[in-house]
N, CA, C and O atoms as CSV, one atom per row, in Angstrom:
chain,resi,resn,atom,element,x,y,z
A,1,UNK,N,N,-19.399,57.762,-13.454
A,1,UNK,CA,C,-18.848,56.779,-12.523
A,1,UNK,C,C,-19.981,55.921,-11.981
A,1,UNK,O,O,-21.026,56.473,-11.636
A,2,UNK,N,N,-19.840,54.650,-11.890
A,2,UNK,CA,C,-20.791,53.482,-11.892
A,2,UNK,C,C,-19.894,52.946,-10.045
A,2,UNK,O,O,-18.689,52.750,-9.888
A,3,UNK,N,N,-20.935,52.852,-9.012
A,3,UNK,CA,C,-20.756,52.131,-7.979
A,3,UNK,C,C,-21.022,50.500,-8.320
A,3,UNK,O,O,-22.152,50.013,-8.358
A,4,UNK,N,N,-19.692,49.689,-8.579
A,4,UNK,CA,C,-20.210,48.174,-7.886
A,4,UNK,C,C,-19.729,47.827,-6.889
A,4,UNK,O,O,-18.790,48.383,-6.320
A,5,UNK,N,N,-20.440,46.638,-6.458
A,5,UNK,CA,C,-20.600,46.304,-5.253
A,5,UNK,C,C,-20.188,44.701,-5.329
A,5,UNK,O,O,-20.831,43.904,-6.013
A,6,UNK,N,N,-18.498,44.163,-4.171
A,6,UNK,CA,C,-18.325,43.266,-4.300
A,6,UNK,C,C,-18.368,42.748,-3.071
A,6,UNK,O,O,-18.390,43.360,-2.003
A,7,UNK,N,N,-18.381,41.443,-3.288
A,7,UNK,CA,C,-19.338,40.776,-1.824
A,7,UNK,C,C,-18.351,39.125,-1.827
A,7,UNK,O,O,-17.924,38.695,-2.899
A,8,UNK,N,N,-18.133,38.449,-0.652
A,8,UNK,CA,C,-17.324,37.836,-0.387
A,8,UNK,C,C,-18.288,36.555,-0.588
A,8,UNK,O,O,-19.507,36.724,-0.538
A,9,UNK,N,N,-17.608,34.960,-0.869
A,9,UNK,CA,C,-18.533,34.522,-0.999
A,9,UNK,C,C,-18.877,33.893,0.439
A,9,UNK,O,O,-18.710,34.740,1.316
A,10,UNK,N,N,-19.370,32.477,1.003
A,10,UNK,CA,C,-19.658,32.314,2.356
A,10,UNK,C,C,-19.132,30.867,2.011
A,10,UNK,O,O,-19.087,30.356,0.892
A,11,UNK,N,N,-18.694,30.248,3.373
A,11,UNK,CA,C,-18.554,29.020,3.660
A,11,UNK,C,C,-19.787,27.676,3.834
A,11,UNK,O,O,-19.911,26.515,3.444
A,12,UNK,N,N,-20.568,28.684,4.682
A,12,UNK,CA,C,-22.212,27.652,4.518
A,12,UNK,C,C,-22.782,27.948,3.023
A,12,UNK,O,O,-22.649,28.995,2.390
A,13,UNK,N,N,-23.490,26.692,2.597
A,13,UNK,CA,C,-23.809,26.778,1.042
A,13,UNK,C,C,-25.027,25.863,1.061
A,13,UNK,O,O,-25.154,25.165,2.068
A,14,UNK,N,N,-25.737,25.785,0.315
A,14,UNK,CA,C,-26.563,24.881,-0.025
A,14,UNK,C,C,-25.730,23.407,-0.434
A,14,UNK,O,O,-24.503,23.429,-0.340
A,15,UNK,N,N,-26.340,22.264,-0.841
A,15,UNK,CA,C,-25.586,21.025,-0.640
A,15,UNK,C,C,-26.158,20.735,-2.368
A,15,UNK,O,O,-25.929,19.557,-2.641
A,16,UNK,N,N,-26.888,21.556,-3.687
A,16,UNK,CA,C,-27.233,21.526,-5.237
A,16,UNK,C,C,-27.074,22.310,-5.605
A,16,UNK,O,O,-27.444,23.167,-4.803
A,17,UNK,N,N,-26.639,22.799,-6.577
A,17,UNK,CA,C,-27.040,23.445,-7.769
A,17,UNK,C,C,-27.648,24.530,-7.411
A,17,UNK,O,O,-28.617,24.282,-6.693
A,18,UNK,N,N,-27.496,25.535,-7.597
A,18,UNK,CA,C,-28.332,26.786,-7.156
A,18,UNK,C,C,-28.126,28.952,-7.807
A,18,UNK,O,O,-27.126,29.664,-7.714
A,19,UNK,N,N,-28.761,29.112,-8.069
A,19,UNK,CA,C,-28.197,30.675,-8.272
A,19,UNK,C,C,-26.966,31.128,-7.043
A,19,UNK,O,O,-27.177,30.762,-5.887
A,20,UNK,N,N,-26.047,31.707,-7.272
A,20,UNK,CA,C,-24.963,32.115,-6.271
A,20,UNK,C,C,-26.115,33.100,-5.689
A,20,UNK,O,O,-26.621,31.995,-5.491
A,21,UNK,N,N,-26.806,33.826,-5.334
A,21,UNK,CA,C,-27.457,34.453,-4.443
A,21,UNK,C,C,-28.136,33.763,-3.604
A,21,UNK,O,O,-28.408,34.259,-2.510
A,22,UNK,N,N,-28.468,32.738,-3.870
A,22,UNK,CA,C,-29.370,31.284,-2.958
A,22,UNK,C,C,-28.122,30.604,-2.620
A,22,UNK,O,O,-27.981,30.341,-1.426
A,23,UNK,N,N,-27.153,30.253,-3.451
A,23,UNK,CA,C,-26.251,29.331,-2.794
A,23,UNK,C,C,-25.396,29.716,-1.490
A,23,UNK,O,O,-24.933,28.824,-0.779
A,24,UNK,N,N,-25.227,30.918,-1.236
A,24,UNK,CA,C,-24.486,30.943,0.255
A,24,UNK,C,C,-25.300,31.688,1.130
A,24,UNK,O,O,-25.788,32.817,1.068
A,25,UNK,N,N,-25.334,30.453,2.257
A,25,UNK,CA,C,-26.627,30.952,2.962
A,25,UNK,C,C,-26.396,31.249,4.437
A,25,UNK,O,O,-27.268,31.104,5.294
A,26,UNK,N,N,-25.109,31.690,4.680
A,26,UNK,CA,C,-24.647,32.424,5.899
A,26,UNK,C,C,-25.236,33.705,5.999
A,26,UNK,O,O,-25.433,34.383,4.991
A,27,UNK,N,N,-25.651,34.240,7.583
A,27,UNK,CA,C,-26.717,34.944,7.677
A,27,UNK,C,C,-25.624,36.552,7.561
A,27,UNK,O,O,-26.281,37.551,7.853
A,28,UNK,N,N,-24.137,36.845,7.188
A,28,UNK,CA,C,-23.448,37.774,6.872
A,28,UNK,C,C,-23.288,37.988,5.787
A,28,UNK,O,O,-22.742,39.058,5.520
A,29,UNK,N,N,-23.783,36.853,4.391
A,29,UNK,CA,C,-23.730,36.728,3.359
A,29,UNK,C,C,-25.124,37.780,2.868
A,29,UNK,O,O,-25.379,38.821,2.264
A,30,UNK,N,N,-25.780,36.624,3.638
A,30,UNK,CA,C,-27.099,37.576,2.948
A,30,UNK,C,C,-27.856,38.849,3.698
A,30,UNK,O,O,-29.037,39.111,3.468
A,31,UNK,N,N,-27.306,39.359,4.320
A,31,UNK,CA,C,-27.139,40.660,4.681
A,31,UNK,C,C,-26.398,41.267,4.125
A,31,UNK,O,O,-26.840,42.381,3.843
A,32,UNK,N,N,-25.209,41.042,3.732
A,32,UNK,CA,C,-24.102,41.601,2.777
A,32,UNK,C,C,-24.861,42.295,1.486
A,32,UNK,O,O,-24.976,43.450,1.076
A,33,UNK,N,N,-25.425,40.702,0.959
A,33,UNK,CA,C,-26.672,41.119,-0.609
A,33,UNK,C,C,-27.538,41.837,-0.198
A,33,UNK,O,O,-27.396,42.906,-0.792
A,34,UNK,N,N,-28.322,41.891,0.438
A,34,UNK,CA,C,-29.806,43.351,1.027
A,34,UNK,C,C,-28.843,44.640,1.192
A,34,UNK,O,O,-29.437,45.652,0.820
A,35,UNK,N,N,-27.957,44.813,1.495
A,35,UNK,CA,C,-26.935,45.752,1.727
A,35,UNK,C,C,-26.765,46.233,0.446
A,35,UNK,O,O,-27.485,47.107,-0.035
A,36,UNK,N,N,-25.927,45.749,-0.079
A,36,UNK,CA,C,-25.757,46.129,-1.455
A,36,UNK,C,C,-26.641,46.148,-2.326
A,36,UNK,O,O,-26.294,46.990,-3.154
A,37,UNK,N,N,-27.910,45.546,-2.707
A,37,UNK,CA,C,-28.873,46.063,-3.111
A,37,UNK,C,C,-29.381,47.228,-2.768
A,37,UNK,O,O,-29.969,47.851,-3.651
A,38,UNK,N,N,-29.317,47.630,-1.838
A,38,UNK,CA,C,-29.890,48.593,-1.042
A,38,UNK,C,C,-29.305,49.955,-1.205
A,38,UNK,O,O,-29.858,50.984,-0.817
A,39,UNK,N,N,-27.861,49.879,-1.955
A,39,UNK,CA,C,-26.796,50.864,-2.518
A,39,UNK,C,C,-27.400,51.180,-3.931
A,39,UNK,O,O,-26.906,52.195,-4.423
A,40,UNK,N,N,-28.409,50.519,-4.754
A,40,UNK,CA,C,-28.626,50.430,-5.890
A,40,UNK,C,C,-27.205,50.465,-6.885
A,40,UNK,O,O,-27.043,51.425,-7.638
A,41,UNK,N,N,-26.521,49.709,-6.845
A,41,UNK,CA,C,-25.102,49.829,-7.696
A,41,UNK,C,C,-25.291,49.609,-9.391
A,41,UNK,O,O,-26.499,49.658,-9.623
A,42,UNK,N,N,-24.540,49.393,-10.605
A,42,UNK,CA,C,-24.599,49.540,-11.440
A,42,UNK,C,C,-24.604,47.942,-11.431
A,42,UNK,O,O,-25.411,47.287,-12.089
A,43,UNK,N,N,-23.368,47.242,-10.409
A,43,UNK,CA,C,-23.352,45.783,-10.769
A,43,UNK,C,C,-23.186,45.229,-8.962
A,43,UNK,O,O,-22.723,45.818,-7.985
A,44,UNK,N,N,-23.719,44.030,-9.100
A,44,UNK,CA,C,-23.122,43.370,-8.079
A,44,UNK,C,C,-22.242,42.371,-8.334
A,44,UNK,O,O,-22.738,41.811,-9.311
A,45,UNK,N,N,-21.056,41.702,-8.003
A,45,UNK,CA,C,-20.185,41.098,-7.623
A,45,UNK,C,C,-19.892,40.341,-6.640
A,45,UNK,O,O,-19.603,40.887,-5.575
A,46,UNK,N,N,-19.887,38.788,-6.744
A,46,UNK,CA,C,-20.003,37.568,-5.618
A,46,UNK,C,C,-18.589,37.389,-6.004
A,46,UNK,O,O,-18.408,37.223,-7.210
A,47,UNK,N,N,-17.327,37.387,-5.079
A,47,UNK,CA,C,-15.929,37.096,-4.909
A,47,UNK,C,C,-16.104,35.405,-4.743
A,47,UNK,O,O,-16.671,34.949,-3.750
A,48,UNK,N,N,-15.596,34.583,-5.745
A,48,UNK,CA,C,-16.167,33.608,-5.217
A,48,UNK,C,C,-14.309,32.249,-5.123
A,48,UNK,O,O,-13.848,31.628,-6.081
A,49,UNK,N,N,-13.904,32.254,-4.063
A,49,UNK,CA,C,-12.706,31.286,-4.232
A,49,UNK,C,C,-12.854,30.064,-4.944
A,49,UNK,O,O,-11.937,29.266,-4.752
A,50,UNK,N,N,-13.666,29.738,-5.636
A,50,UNK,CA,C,-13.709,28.696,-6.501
A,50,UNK,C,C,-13.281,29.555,-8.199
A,50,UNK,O,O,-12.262,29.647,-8.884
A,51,UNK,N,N,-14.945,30.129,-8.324
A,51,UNK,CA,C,-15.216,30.928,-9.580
A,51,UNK,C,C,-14.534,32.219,-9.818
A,51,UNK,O,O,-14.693,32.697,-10.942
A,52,UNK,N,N,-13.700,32.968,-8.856
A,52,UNK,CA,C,-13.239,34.280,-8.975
A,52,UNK,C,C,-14.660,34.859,-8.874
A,52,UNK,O,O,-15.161,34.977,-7.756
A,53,UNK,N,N,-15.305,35.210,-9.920
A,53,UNK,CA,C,-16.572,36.414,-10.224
A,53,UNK,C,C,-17.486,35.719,-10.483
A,53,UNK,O,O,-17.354,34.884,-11.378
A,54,UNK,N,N,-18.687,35.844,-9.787
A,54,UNK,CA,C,-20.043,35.111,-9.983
A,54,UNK,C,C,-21.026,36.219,-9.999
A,54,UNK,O,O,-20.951,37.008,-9.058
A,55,UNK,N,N,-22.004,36.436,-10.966
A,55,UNK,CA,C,-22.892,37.205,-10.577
A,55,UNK,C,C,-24.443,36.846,-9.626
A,55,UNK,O,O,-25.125,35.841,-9.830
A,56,UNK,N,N,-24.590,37.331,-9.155
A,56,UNK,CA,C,-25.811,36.814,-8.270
A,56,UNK,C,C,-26.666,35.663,-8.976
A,56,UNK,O,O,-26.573,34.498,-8.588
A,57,UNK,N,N,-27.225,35.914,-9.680
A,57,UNK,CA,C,-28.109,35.370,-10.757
A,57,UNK,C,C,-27.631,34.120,-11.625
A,57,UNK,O,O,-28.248,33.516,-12.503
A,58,UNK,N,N,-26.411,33.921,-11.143
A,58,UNK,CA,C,-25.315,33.001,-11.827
A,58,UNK,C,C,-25.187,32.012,-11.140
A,58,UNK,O,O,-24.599,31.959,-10.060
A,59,UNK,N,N,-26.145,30.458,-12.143
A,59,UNK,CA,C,-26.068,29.288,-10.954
A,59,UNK,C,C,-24.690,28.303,-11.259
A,59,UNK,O,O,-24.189,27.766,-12.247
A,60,UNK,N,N,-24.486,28.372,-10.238
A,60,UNK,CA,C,-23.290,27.644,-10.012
A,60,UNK,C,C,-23.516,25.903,-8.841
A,60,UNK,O,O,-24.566,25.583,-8.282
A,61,UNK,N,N,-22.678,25.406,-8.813
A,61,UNK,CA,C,-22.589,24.034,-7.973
A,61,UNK,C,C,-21.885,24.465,-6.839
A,61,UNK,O,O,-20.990,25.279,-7.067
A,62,UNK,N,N,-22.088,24.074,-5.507
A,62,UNK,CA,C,-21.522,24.129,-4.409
A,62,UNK,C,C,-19.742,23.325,-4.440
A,62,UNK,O,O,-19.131,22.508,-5.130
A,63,UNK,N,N,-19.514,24.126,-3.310
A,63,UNK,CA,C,-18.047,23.874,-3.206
A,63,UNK,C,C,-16.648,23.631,-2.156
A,63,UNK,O,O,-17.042,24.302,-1.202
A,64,UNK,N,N,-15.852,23.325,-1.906
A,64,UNK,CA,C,-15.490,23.323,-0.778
A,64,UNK,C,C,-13.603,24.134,-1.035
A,64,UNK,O,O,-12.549,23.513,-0.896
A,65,UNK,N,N,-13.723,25.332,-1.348
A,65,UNK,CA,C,-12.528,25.747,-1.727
A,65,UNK,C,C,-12.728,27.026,-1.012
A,65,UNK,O,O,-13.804,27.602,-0.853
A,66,UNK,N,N,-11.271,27.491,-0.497
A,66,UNK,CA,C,-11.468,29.094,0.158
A,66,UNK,C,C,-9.898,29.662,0.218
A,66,UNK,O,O,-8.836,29.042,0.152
A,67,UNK,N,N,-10.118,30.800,0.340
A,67,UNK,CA,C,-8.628,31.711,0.222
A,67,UNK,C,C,-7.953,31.454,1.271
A,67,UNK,O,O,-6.738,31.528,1.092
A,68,UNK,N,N,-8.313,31.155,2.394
A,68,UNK,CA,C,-7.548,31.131,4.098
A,68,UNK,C,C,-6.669,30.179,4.045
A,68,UNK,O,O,-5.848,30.282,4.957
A,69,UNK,N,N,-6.445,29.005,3.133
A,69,UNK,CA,C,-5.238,28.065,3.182
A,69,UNK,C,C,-4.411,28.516,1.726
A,69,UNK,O,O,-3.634,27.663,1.296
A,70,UNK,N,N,-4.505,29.504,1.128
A,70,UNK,CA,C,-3.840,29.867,-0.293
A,70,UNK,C,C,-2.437,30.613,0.292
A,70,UNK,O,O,-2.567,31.475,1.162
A,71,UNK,N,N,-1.342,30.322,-0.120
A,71,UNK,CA,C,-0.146,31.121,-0.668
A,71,UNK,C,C,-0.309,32.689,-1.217
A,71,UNK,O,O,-1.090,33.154,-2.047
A,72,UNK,N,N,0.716,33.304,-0.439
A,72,UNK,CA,C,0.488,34.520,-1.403
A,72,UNK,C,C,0.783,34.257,-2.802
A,72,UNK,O,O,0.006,34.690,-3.654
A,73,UNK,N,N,1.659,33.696,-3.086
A,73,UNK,CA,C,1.325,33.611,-4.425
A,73,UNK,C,C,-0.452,33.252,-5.691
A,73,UNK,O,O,-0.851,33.563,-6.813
A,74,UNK,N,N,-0.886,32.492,-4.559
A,74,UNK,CA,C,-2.371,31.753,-5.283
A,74,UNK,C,C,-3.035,33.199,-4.675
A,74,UNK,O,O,-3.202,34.040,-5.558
A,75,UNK,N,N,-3.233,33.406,-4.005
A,75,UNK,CA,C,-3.672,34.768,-3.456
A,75,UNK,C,C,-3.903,35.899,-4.804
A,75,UNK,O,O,-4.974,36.457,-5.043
A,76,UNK,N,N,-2.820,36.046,-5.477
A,76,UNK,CA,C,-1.870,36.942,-6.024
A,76,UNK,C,C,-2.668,36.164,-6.992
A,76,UNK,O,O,-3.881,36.366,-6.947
A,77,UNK,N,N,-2.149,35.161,-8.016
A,77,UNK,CA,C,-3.011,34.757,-9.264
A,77,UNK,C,C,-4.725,34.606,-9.088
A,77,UNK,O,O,-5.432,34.491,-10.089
A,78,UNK,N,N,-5.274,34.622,-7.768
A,78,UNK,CA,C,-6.747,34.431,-8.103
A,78,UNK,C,C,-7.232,36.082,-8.014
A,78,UNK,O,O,-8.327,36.181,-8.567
A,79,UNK,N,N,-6.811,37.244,-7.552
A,79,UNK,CA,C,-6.516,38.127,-7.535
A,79,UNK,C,C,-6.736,38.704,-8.869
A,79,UNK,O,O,-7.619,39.515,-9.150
A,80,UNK,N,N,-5.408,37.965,-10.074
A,80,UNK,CA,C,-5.373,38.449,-11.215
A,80,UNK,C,C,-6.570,38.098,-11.874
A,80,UNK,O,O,-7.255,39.045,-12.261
A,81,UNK,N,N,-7.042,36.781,-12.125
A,81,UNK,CA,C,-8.147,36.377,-12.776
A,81,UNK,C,C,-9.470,37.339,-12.028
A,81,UNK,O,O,-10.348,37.401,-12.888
A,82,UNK,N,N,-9.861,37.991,-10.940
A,82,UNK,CA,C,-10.399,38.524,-10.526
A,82,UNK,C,C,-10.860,40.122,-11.119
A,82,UNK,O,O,-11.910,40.663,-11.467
A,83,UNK,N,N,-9.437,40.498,-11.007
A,83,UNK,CA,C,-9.243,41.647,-11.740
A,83,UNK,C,C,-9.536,41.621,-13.581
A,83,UNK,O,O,-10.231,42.499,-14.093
A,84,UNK,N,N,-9.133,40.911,-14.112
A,84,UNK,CA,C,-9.293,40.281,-15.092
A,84,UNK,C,C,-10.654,40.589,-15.303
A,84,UNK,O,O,-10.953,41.421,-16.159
A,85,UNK,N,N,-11.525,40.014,-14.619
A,85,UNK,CA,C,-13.262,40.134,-14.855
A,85,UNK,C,C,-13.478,41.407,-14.637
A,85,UNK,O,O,-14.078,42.083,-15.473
A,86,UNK,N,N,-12.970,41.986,-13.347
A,86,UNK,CA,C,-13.665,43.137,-13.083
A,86,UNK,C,C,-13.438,44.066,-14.205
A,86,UNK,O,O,-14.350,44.783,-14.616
A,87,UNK,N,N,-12.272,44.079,-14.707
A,87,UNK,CA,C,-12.237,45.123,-16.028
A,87,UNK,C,C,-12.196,44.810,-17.373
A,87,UNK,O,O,-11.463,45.341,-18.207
A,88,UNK,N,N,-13.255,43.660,-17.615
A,88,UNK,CA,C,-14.051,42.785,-18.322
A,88,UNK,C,C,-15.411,43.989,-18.763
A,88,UNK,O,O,-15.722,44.701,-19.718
A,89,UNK,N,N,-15.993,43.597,-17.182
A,89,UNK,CA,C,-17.351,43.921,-16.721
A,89,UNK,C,C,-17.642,45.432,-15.943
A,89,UNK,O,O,-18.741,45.696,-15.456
A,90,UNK,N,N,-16.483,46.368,-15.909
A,90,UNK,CA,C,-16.702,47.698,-15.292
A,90,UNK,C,C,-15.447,48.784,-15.945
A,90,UNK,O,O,-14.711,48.397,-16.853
A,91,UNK,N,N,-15.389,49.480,-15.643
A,91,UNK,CA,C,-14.545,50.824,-15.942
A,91,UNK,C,C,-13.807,50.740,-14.907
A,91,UNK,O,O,-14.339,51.326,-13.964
A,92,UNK,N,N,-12.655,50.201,-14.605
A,92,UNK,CA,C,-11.603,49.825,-13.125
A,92,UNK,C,C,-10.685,51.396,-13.089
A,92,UNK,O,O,-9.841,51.619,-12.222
A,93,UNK,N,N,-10.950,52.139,-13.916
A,93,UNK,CA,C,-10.018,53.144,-13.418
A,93,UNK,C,C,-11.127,54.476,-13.409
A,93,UNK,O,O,-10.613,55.594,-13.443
A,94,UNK,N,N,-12.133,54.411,-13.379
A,94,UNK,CA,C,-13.135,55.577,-13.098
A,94,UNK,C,C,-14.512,54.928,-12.229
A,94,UNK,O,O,-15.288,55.640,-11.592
A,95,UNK,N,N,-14.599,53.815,-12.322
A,95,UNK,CA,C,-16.159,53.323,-11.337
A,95,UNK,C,C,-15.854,53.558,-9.999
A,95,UNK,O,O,-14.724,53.963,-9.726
A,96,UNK,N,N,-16.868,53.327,-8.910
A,96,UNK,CA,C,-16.275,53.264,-7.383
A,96,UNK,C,C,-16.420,51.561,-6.862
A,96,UNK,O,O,-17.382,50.851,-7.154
A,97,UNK,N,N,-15.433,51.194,-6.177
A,97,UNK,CA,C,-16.034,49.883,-5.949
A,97,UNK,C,C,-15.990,49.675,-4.382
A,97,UNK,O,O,-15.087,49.914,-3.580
A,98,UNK,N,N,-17.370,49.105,-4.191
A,98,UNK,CA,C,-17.710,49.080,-2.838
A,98,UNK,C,C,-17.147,47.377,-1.736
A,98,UNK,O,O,-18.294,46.932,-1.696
A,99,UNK,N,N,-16.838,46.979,-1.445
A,99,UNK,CA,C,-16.078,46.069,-1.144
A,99,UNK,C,C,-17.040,45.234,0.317
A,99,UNK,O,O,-16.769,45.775,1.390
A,100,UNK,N,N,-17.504,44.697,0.368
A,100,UNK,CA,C,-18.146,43.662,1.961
A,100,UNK,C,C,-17.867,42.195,1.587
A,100,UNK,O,O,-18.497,41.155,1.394
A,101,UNK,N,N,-16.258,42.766,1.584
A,101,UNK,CA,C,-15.396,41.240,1.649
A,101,UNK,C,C,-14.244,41.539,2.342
A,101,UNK,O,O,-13.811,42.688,2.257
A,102,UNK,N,N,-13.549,40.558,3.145
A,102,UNK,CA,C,-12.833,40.630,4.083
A,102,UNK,C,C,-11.565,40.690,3.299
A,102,UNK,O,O,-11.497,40.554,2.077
A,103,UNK,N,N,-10.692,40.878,4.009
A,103,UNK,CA,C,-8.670,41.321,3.518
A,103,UNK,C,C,-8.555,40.318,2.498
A,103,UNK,O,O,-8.250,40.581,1.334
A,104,UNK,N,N,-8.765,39.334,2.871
A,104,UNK,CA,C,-7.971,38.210,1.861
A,104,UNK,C,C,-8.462,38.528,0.179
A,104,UNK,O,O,-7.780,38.481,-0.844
A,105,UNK,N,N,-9.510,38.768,0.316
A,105,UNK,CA,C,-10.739,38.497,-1.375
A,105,UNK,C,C,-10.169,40.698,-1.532
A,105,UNK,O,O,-10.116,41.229,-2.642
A,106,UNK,N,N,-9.967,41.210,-0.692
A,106,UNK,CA,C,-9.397,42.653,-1.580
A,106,UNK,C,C,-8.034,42.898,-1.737
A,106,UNK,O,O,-7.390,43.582,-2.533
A,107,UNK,N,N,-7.677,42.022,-0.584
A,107,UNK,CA,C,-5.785,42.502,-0.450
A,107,UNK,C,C,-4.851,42.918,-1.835
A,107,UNK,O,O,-3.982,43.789,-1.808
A,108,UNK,N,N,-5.180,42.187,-2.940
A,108,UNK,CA,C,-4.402,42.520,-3.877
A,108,UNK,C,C,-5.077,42.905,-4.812
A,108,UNK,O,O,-4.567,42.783,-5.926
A,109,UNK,N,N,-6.509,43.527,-4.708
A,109,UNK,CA,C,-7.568,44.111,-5.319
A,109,UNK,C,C,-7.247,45.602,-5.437
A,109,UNK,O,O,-6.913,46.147,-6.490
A,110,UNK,N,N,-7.366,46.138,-4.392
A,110,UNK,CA,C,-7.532,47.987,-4.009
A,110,UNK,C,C,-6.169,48.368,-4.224
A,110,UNK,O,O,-5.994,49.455,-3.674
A,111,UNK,N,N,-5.279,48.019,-4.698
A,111,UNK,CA,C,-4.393,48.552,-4.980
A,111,UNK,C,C,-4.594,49.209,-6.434
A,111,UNK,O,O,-4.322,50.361,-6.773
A,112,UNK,N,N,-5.274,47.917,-7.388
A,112,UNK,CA,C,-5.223,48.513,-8.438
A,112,UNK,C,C,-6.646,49.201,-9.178
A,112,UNK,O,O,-6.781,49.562,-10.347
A,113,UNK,N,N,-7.419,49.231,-8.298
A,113,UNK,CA,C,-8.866,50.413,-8.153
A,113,UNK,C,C,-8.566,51.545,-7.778
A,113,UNK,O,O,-8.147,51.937,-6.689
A,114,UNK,N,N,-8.816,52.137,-8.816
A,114,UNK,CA,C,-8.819,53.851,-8.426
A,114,UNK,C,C,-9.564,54.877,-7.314
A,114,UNK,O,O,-9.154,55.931,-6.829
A,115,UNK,N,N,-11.042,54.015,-7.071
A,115,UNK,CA,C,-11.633,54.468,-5.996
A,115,UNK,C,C,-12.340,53.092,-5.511
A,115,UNK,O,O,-12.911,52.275,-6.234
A,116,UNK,N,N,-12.177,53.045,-4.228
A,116,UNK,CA,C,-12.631,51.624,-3.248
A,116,UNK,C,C,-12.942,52.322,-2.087
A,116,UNK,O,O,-12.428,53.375,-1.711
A,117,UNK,N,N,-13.999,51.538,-1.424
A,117,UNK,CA,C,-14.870,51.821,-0.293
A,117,UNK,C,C,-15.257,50.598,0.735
A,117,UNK,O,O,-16.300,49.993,0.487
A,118,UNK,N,N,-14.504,50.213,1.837
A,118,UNK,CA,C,-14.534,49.388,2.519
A,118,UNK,C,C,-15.538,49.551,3.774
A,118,UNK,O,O,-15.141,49.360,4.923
A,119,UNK,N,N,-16.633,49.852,3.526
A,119,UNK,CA,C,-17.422,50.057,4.902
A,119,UNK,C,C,-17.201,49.312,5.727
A,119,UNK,O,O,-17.286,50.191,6.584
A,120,UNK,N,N,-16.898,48.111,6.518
A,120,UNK,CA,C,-16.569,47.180,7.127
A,120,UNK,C,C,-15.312,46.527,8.123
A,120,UNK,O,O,-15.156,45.681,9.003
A,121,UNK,N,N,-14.529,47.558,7.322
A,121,UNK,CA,C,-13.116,47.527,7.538
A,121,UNK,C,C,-12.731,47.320,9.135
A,121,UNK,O,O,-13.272,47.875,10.091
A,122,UNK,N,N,-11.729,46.441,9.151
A,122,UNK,CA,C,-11.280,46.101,10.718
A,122,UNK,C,C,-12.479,45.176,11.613
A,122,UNK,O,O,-12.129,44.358,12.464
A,123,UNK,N,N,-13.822,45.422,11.304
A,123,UNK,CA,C,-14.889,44.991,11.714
A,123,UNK,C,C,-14.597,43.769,12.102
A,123,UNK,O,O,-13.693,43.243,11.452
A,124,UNK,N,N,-15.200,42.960,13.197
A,124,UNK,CA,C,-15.257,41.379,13.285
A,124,UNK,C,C,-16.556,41.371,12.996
A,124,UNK,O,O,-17.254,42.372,12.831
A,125,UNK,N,N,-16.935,40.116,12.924
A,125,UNK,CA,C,-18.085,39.401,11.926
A,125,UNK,C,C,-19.323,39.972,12.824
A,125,UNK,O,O,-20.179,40.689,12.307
A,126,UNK,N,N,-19.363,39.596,14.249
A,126,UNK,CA,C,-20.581,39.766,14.728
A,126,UNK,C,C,-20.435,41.816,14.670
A,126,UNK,O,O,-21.557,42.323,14.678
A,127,UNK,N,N,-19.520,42.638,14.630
A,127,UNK,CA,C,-19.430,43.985,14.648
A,127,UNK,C,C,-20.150,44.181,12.876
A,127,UNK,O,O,-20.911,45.082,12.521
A,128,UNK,N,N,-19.715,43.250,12.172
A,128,UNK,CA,C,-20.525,43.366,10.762
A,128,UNK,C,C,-21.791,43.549,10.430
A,128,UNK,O,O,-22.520,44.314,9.797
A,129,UNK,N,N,-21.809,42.322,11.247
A,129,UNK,CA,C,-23.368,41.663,11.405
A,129,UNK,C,C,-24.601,42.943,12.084
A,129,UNK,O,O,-25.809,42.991,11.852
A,130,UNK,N,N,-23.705,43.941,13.023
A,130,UNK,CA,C,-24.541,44.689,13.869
A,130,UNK,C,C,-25.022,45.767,12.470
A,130,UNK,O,O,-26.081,46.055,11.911
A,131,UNK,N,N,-23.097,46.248,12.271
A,131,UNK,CA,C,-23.260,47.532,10.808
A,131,UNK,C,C,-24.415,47.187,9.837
A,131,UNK,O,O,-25.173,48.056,9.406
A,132,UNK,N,N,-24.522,45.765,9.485
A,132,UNK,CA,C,-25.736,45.460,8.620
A,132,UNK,C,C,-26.767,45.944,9.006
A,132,UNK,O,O,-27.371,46.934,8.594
A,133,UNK,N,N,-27.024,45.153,9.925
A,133,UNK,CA,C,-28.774,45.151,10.499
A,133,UNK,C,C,-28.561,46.474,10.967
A,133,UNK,O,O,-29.643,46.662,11.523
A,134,UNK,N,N,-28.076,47.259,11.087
A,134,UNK,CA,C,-28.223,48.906,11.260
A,134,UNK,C,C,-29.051,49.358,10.370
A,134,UNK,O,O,-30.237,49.669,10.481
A,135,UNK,N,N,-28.142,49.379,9.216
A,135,UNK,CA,C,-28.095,49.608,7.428
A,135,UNK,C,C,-29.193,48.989,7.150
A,135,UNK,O,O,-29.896,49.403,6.228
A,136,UNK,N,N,-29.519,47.986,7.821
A,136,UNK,CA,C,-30.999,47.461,6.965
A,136,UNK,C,C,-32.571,47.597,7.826
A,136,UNK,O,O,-33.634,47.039,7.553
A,137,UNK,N,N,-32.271,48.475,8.854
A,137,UNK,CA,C,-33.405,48.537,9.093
A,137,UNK,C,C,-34.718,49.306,8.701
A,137,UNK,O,O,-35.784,49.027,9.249
């Protein structure tokens, strides 16, 4: 069993072209990534409402798209394409997957993961922000 680690993407971004680990540069984002590095996982995973699945290392163009104005239904299809990758790129019915992404980017995720791990859960952002810098000191 392989731990990955999926990570939400951020609203602040760089304004070019950039690796998705440089491109979102909210200070919950990148605490999120030291976090999960810090799990040593098999993979990391950037949830990204544009791209679905970005890997860190994966440069992409900035963007202005997000799940908070989506339909359950769009919810539900970006969801699928999501899932789609993840069991592309992992073992979805034996890996563990670690989740530091909020309801919207798992809601129709953890249902169909066999083992999921929400450290964060219920948390508000600045209660996140604390769990991090705990975790990362």
């Amino acid at each position: 069993m392989n731990t990955i680690v999926c990570i939400s993407c951020a609203r602040e971004k760089l304004t070019h072209r950039a690796k998705a680990e440089d491109l979102y540069s909210s200070d919950l984002f990148r605490k999120s990534l030291a976090y999960a590095r810090q799990m040593r996982p098999a993979a990391i995973f950037i949830l990204s409402a544009k791209y679905g699945v970005v890997h860190p290392d994966e440069e992409i163009d900035p963007y202005d798209v997000t799940l908070k104005g989506m339909s359950r239904a769009q919810l539900e299809g970006w969801s699928d394409i999501v899932f789609g990758h993840l069991n592309r790129e992992s073992d979805v019915d034996n890996d563990h997957f670690v989740f530091l992404a909020g309801d919207k980017y798992r809601r129709y995720l953890v249902p169909r993961l066999r083992s999921v791990e929400v450290p964060m859960e219920g948390l508000k952002i600045g209660e996140q922000l604390q769990f991090l810098n705990r975790r990362l000191r």
